[in-house]
C-alpha positions as CSV (number, residue, x, y, z in Angstrom):
1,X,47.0,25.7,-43.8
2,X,50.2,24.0,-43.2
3,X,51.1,20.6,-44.3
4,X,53.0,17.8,-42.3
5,X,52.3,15.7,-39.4
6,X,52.5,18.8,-37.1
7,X,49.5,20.3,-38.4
8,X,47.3,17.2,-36.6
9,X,49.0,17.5,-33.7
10,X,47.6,20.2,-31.9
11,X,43.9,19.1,-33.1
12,X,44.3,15.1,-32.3
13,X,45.8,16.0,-28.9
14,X,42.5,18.0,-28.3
15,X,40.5,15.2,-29.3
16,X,42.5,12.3,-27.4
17,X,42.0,15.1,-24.0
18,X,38.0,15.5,-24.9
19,X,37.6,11.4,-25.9
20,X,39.4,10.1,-22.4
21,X,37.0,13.0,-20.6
22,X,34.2,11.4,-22.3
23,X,35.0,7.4,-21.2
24,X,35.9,8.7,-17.6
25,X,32.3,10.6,-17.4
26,X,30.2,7.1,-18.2
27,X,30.2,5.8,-15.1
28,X,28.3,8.7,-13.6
29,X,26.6,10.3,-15.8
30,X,23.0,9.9,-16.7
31,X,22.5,8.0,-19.8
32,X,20.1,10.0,-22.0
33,X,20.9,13.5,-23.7
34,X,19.7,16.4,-21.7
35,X,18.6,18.2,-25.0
36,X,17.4,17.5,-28.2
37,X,18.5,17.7,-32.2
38,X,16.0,21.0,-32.3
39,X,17.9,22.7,-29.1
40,X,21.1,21.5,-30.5
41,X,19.9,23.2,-34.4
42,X,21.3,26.6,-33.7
43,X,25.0,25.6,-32.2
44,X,25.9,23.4,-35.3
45,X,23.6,25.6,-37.8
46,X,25.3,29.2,-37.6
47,X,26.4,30.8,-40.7
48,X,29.6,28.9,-42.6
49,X,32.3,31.2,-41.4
50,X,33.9,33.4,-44.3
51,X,37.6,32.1,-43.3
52,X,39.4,29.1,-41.8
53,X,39.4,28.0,-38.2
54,X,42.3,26.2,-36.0
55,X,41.5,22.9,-36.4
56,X,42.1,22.3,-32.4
57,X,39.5,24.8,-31.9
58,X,37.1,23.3,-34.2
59,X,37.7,20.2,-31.7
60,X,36.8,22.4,-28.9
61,X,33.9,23.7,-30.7
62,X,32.6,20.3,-31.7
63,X,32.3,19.0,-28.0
64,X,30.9,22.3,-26.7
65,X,27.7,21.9,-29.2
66,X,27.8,18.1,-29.1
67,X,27.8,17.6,-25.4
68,X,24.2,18.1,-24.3
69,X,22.8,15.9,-27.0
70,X,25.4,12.6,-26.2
71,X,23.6,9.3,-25.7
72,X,26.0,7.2,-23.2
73,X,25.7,4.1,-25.3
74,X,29.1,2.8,-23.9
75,X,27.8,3.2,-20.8
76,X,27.4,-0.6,-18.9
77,X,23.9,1.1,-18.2
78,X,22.9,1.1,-21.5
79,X,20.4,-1.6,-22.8
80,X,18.8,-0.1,-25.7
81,X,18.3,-1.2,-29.2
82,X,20.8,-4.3,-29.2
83,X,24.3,-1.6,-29.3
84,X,27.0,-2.8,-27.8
85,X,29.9,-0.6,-26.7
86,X,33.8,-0.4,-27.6
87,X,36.5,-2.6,-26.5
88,X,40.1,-0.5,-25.8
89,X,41.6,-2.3,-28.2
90,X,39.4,-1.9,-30.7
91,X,38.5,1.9,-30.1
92,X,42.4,2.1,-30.4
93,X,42.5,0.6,-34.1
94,X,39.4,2.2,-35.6
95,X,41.5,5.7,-34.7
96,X,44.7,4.0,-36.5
97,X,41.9,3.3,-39.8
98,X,41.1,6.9,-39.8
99,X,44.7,8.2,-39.2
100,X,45.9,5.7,-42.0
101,X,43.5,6.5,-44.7
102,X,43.4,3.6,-46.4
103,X,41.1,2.9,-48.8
104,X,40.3,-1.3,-48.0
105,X,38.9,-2.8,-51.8
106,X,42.1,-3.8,-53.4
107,X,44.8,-6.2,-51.6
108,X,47.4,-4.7,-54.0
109,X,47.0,-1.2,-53.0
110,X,46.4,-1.5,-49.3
111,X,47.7,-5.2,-48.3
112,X,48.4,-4.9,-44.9
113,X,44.2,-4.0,-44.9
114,X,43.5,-6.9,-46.1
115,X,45.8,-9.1,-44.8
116,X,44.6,-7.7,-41.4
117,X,41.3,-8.4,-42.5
118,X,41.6,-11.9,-43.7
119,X,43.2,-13.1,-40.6
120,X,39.9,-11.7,-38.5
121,X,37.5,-13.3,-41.2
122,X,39.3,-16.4,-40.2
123,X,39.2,-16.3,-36.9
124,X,35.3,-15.5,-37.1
125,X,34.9,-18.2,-39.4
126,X,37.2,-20.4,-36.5
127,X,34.8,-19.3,-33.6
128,X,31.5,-19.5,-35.2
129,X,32.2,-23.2,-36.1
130,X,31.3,-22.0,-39.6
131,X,33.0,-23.9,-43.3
132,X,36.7,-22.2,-43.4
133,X,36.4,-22.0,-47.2
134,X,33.6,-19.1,-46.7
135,X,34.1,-15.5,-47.8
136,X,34.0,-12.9,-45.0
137,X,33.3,-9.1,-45.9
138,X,32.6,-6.3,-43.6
139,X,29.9,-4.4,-44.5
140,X,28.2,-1.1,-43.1
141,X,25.9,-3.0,-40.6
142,X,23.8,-6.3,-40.1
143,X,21.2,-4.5,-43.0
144,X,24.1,-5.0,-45.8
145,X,25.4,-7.7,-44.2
146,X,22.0,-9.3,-45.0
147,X,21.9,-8.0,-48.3
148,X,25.1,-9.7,-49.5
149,X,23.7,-12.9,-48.2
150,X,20.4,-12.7,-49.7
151,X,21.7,-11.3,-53.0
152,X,24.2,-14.5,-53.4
153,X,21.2,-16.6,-52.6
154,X,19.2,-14.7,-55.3
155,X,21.7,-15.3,-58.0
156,X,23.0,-19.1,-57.3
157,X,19.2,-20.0,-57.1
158,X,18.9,-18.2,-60.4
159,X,21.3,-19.6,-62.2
160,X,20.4,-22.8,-61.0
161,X,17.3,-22.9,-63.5
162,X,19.1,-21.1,-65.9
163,X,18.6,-17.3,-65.6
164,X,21.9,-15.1,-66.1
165,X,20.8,-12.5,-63.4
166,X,23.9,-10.4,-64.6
167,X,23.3,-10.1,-68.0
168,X,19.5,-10.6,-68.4
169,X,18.6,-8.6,-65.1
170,X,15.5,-9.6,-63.0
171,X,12.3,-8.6,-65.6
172,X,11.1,-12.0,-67.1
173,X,13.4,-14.0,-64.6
174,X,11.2,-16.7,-62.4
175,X,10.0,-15.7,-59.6
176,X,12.4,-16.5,-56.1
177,X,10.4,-17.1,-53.4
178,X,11.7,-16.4,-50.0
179,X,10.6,-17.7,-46.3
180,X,10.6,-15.8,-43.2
181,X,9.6,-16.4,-39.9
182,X,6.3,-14.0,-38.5
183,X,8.8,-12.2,-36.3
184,X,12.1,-11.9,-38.7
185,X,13.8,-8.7,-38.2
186,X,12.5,-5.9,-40.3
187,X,15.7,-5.5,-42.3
188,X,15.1,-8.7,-43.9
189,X,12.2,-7.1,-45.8
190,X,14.0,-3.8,-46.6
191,X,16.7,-6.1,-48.3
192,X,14.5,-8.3,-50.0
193,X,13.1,-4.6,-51.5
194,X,16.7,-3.4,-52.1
195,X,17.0,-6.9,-54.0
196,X,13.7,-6.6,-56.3
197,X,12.4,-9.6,-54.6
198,X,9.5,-8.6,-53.0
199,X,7.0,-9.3,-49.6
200,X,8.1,-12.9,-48.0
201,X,6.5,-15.6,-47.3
202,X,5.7,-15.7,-43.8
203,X,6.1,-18.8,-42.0
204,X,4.3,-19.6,-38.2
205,X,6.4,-19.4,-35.2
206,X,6.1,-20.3,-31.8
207,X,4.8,-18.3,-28.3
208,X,9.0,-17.0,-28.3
209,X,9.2,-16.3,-32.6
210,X,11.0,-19.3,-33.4
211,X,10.2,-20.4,-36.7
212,X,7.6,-24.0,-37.0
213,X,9.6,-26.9,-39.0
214,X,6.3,-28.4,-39.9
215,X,5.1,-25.1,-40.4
216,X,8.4,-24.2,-43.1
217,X,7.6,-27.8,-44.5
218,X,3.9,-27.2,-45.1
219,X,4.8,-23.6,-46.8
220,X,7.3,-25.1,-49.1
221,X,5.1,-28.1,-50.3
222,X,4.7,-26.7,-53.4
223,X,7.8,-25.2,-54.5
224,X,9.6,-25.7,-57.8
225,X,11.5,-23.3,-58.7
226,X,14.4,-20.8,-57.2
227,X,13.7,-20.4,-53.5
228,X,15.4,-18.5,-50.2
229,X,15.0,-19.9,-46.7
230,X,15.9,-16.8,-44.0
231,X,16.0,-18.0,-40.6
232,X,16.9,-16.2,-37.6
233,X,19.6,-16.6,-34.6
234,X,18.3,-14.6,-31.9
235,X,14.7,-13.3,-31.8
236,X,14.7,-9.5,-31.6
237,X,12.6,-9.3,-28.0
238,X,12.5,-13.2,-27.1
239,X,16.3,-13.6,-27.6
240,X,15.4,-17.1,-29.2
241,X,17.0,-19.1,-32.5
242,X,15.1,-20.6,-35.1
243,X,15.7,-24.5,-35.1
244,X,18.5,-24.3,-37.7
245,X,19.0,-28.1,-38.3
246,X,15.8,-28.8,-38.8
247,X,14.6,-26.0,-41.0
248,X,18.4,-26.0,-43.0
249,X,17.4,-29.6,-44.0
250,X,13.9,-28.6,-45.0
251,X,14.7,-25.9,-47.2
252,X,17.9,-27.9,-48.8
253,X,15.2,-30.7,-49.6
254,X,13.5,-27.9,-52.1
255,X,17.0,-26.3,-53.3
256,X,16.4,-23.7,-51.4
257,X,19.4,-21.2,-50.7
258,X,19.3,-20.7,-46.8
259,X,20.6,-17.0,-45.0
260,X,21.5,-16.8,-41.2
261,X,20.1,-13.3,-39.5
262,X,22.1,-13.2,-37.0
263,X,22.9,-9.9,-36.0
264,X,23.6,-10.2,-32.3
265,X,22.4,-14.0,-31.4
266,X,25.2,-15.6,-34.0
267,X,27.7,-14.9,-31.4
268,X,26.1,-17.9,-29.5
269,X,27.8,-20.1,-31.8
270,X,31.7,-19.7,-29.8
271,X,30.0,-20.9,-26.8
272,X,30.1,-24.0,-25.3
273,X,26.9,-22.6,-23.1
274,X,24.8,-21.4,-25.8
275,X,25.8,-23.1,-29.0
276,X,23.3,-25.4,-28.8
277,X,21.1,-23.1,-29.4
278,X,22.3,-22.6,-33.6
279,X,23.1,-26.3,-33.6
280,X,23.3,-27.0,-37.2
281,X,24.1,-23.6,-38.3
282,X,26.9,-24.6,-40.6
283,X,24.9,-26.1,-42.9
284,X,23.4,-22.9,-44.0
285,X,24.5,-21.2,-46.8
286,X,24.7,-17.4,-45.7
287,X,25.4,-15.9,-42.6
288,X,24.8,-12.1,-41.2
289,X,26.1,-10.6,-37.7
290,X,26.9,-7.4,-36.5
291,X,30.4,-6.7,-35.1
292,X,29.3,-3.6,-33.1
293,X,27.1,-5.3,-31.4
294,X,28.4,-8.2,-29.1
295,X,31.6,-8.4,-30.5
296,X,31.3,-4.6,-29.2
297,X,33.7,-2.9,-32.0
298,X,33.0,1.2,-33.3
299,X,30.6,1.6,-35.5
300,X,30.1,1.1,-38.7
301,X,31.1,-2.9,-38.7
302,X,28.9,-5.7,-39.9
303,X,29.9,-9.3,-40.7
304,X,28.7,-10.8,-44.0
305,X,29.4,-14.6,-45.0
306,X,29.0,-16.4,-48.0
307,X,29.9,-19.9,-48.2
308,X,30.2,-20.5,-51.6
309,X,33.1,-17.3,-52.6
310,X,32.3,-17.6,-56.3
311,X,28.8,-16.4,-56.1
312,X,29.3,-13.6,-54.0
313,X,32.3,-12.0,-55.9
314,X,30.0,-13.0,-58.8
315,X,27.6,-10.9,-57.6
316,X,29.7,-8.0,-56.0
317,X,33.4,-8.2,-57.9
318,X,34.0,-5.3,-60.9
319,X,36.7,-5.6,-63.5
320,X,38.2,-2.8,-64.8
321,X,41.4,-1.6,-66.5
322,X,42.9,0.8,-63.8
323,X,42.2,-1.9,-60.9
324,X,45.3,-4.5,-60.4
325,X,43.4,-7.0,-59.0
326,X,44.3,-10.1,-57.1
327,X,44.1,-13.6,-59.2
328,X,42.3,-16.4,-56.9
329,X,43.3,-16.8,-53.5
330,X,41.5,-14.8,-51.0
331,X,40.1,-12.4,-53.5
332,X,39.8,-8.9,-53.3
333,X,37.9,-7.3,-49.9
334,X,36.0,-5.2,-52.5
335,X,34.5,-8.0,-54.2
336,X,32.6,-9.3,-50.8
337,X,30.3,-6.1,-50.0
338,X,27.9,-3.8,-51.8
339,X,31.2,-0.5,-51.9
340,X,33.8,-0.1,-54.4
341,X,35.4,1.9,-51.3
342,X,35.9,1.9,-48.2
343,X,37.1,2.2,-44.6
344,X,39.6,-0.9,-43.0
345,X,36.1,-1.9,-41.0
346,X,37.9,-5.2,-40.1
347,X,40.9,-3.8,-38.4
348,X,39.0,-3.0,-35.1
349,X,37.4,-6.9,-35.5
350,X,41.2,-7.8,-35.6
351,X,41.6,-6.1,-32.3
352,X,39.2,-7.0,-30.3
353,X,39.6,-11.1,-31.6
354,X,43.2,-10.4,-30.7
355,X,42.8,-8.4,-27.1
356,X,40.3,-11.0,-26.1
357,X,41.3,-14.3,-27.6
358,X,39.3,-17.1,-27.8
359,X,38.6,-17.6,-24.0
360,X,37.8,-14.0,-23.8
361,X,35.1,-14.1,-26.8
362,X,33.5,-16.4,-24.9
363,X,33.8,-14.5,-21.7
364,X,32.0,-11.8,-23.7
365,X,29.4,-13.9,-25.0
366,X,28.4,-15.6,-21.9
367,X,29.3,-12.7,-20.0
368,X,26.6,-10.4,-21.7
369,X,24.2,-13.7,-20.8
370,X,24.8,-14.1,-17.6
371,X,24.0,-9.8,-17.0
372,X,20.6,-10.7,-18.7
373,X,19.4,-13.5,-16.7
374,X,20.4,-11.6,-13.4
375,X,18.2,-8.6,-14.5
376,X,15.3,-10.8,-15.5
377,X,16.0,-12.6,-12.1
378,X,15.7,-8.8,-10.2
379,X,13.0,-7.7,-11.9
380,X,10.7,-10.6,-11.5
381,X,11.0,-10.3,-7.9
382,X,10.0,-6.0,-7.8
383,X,6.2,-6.3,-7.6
384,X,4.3,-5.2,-10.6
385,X,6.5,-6.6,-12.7
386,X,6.0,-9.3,-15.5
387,X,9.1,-11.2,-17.8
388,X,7.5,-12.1,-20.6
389,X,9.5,-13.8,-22.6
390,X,11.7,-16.6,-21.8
391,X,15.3,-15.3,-20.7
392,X,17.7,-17.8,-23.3
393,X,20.4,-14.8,-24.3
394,X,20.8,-11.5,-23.8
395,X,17.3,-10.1,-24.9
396,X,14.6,-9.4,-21.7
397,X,11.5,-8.4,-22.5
398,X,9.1,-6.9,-19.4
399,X,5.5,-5.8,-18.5
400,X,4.2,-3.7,-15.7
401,X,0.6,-4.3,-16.3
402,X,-1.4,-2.6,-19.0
403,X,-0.2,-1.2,-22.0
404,X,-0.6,2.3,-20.5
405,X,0.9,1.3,-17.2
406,X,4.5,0.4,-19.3
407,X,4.7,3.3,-21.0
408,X,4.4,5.2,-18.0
409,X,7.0,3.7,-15.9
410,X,9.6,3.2,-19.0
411,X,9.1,7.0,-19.6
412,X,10.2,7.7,-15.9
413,X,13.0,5.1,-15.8
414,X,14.0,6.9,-19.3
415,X,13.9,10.2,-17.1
416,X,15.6,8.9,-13.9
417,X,18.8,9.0,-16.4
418,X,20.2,6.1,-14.7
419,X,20.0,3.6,-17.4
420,X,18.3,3.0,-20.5
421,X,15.9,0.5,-21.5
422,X,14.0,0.7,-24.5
423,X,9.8,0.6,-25.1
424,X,8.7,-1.6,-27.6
425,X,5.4,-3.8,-28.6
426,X,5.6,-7.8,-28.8
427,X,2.4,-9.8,-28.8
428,X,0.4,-7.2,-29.1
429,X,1.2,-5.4,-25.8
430,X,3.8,-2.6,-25.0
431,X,6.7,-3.6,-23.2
432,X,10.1,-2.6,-21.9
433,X,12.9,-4.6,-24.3
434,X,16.2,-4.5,-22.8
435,X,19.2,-5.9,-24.7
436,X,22.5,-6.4,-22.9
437,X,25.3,-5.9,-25.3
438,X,27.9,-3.7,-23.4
439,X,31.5,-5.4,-23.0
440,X,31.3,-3.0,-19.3
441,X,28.4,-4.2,-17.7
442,X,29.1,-5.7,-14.8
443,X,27.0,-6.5,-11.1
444,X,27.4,-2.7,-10.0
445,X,25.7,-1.8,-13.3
446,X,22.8,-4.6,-12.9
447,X,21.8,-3.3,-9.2
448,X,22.0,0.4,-10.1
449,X,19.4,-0.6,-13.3
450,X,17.1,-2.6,-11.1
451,X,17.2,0.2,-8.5
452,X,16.5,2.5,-11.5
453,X,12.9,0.3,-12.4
454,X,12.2,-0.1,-8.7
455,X,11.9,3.6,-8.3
456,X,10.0,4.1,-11.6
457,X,8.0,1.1,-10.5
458,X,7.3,2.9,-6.8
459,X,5.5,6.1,-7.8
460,X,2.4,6.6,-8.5
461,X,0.4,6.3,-11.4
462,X,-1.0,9.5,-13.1
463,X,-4.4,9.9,-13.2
């Protein structure tokens, strides 16, 4: 195999022809795969071949087997599972990460990484309305992004009463409660597991999930020792925020480390709209979004702040003789996330803060807003049809009767091909969650989904 930049060429042009054929096909085709990991088993699973292969045909190869099994999730049709799609700008960058290697821990070896990524962390920090002393790391996704928040709560409220979490570990160390709302995000329990920390504490919450003040007070009467307040900004079918200012103030009264979920519904905070809705979030200690979600950045890109920087590079920095590391300052990007190494995942967060500026973030923000409201609107008025929850973001949660009844018609809108809206159960009944995240939804996309549930909605039931 030859060296140089000539050898990529042949193989990057294939891939820059097969990517622009991919983004032109969105607007028309259907939304779901048209075959399954099993079909797709035996075109990826042949034998290793005993010699090389052209790289450009390896490109070729990789689309013909990949094809049938593509999800359109940057269509402006899809509303599934809270993904949001990619900006140009920032589709454009995360191929630059790739192309320039980089390996993103260390501001001595890859500065231009980091400075990159320090502007974007303070830009985030600029929009959100959140302290401009925090510490910004880009982590995997809104699970690690969690993690790095709730593991800088779980040492500062440690060593608070005196445990050395580093050098005594967690057996015999008191035990850190934590508070959740009934209807946290699951991830919050998977971290607390990662962390050693065990089942929450769950706290009531109201007919849309927002956590109960009085409720969060009551529950924390009896606290004396290290404790972790998680709240939540932007309910996962409901759309709705936890009442920050009132539950931050709670917790802080019990020295209580307080984390921000706030994988999609943080992005409220740069509008003048919605930002009511987090009011007080600043006065939280930790903070967790998702950039591939309504920033709308490639995957894998979440947000994690701290807002206290020596606790979390306390908890995640690494000395060692072969790293030259910064001293003070910003730090190093390494020693805000759970990997050593890593990609430039902040580059692509750089690009789409600078493509869209501050007007355009907001333009985003309420823009993905607006899109849910008018399909809550369209579907209220189809017959049959039930919103459930109350439409305050970009989450809509629907009923078409019984349980039995929703399953049916979200398997045929699933079917029909012409957009995709998710099944899920919220108060104990099933119901069709849609989550509008995509940067390219616009009015054509909202009529052609409605028209999509109409028809589902129109046949028959089975028997």
């Amino acid at each position: 195999m030859t060296s140089g930049s000539h050898s990529y060429e042949a193989a990057l042009e294939r891939a820059k022809a097969h990517a622009l054929e991919w983004l032109a096909s969105l607007p028309d085709r259907p939304v779901g795969p048209s075959q399954d990991a099993d079909g797709l088993a035996a075109a990826f699973g042949h034998p290793l071949p005993e010699d090389p292969t052209d790289p450009a045909t390896v490109i070729d190869e990789l689309v013909a087997c990949a094809e049938p099994g593509l999800m359109a999730m940057p269509s402006g049709r899809f509303f599934g599972w809270v993904i949001g799609g990619t900006l140009p700008a920032a589709l454009g960058a995360d191929w630059l990460v790739s192309a320039w290697d980089q390996n993103a821990g260390l501001r001595y070896a890859t500065p231009a990484m980091a400075a990159a990524e320090e502007a974007a962390g303070g830009w985030l920090l600029d929009l959100l309305g959140l302290p401009s002393g925090a510490d910004v790391g880009f982590t995997t996704g809104a699970t690690m992004a969690n993690f790095v928040g709730l593991a800088s709560g779980r040492q500062w409220v440690l060593e608070r009463v005196g445990w050395d979490l580093p050098k005594d570990g967690l057996f015999g160390a008191p035990r850190v409660r934590v508070f959740v709302g009934e209807e946290r995000h699951e991830v919050i329990d998977l971290a607390l597991r990662y962390l050693g920390l065990g089942a929450p504490t769950a706290v009531a919450v109201d007919a849309q999930g927002r956590l109960d003040p009085e409720a969060l007070a009551e529950a924390m009467t009896d606290v004396d020792g290290p404790a972790i307040v998680c709240l939540q900004a932007g309910n996962l079918h409901s759309g709705a925020f936890d009442p920050m200012a009132d539950a931050v103030r709670i917790a802080h009264t019990h020295g209580a480390w307080v984390h921000v979920d706030g994988a999609f519904g943080l992005w409220a905070a740069v509008s003048p709209r919605y930002r009511t809705h987090v009011a007080g979030l600043d006065t939280a200690d930790s903070w967790a979004t998702d950039a591939h979600k309504t920033l709308n950045v490639p995957y894998d890109c979440g947000v994690a702040i701290v807002s206290r920087p020596e606790v979390v590079r306390s908890v995640f920095g690494v000395h060692t003789d072969y790293l030259i590391q910064a001293e003070g300052g910003p730090g190093d990007p390494f020693e805000k996330v759970p990997e050593l190494s890593r990609r430039a995942r902040g580059i692509p967060v750089w690009a789409a803060l600078r493509s869209l500026g501050r007007s355009g973030t907001i333009g985003l923000v309420e823009g993905l807003a607006a899109h849910a409201q008018s399909l809550a609107n369209g579907l209220a008025r189809i017959p049959g049809v039930e919103v459930v929850n109350d439409v305050v973001f970009t989450q809509v949660c629907v009923s078409f009767g019984s349980d039995e009844r929703t399953r049916e018609v979200t398997a045929r809108l699933i079917a029909d091909g012409t957009a995709w809206m998710s099944g899920s159960r919220w108060h104990d009944r099933d119901v069709l969650r849609i989550s509008v995240s995509n940067w390219s939804t616009d009015a054509d996309d909202v009529a052609a989904s409605l028209g999509a549930v109409e028809r589902a909605v129109a046949l028959p039931e089975s028997s």
